[in-house]
C-alpha positions in Angstrom: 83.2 89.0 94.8 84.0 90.6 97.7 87.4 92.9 98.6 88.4 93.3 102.1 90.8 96.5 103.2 91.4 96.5 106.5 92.9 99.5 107.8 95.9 101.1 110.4 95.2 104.8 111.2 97.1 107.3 111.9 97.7 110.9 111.8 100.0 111.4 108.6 97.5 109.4 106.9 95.9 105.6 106.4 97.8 102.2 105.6 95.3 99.3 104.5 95.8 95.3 103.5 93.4 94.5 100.3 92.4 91.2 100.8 90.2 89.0 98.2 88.6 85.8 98.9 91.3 86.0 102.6 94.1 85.7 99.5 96.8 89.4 100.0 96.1 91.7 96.7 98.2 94.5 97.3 98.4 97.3 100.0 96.5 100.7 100.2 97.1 104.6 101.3 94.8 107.2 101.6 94.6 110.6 103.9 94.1 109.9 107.6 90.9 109.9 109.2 89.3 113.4 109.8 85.0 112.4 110.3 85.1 112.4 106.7 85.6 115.9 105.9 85.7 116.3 101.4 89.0 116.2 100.1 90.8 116.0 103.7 89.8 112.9 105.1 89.5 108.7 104.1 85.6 107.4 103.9 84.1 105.9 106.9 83.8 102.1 107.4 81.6 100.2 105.6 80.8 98.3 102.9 80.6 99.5 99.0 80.0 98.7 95.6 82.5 98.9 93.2 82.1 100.1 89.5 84.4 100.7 86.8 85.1 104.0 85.6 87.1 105.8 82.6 88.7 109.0 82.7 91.3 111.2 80.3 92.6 111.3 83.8 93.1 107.9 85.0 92.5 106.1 82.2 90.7 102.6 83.8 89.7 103.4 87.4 87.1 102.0 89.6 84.0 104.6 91.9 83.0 103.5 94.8 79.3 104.0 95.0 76.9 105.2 97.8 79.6 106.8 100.3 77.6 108.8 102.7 78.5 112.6 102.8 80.7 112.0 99.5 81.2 111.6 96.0 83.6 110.4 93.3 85.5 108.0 95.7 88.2 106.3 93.5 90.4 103.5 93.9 93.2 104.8 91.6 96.8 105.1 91.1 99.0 107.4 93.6 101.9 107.3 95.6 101.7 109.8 98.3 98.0 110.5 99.9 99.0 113.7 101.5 99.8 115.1 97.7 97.7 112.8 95.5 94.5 111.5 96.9 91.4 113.8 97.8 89.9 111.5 100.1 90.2 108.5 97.4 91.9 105.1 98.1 94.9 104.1 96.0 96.9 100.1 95.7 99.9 100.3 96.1 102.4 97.4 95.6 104.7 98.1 98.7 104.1 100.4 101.6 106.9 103.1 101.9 105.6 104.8 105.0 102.4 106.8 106.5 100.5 107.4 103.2 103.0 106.4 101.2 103.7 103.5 99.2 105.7 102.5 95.4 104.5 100.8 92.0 100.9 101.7 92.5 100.0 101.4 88.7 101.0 97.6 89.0 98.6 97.0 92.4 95.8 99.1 90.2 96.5 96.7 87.1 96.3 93.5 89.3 93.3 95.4 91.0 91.3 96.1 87.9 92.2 92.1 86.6 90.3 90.7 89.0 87.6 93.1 88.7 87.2 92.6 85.5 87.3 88.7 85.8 84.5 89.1 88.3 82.4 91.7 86.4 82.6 88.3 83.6 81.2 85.8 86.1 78.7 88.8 86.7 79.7 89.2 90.0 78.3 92.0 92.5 81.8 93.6 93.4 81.3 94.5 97.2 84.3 96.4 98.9 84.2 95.7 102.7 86.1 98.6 104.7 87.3 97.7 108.8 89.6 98.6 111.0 92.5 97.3 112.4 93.8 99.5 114.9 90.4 102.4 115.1 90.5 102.2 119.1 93.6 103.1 119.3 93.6 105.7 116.9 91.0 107.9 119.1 92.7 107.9 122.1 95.9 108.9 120.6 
């Protein structure tokens, strides 16, 4: 299976589009771009695996593996980037501004169904990060 989150830049933080199979999933916020400083900045383009994690913390999560210069990347529940996200990427159902966004625990259950429908066909799950807007976002 393969996820697509294509992404809108800006300096308050990053607004994505999850897409699955060119089917909408949800939306996505995470911190704004910042050459992928820890904690401070989104991960660079690209394309990941995805694995499911478990944590006291976020209960049923999924890691995004190999991210160059990084570690525990997590899609996972969170409303605001700014104040919840350390340079992780989380659904949200609606976007509510620049890093923001409402009902993310139901984009990360909808999220984690189809995972875990794919992880039963065996699937490789393959997240594939672009850009929408990233040339206009440097010479801002």
């Amino acid at each position: 299976m393969e996820l697509l989150l294509q992404r809108a830049y800006f300096k308050e933080g990053t607004n994505g589009t999850l897409f699955c199979s060119d089917k909408f999933l949800c939306h996505t916020i995470e911190l704004p771009w910042e050459n992928n400083k820890r904690t401070i900045s989104c991960i660079p383009e690209g394309a990941y695996q995805i694995e499911p994690r478990f944590s006291k913390r976020f209960q049923h999560h999924l890691i995004l593996k190999n991210v160059k210069g990084r570690s525990f990347i997590l899609f996972h529940p969170a409303n605001d980037a700014k104040r919840d996200l350390e340079g992780c990427i989380a659904p949200v159902t609606y976007l509510s501004g620049i890093g923001k966004g409402v009902y993310s625990r139901d984009a990360m259950q909808k999220l984690l169904s189809l995972f875990y429908q794919a992880k039963d066909r065996k699937e490789k799950i393959l997240l594939i990060i672009k850009s929408q807007n990233y040339e206009n976002y440097r010479t801002l």
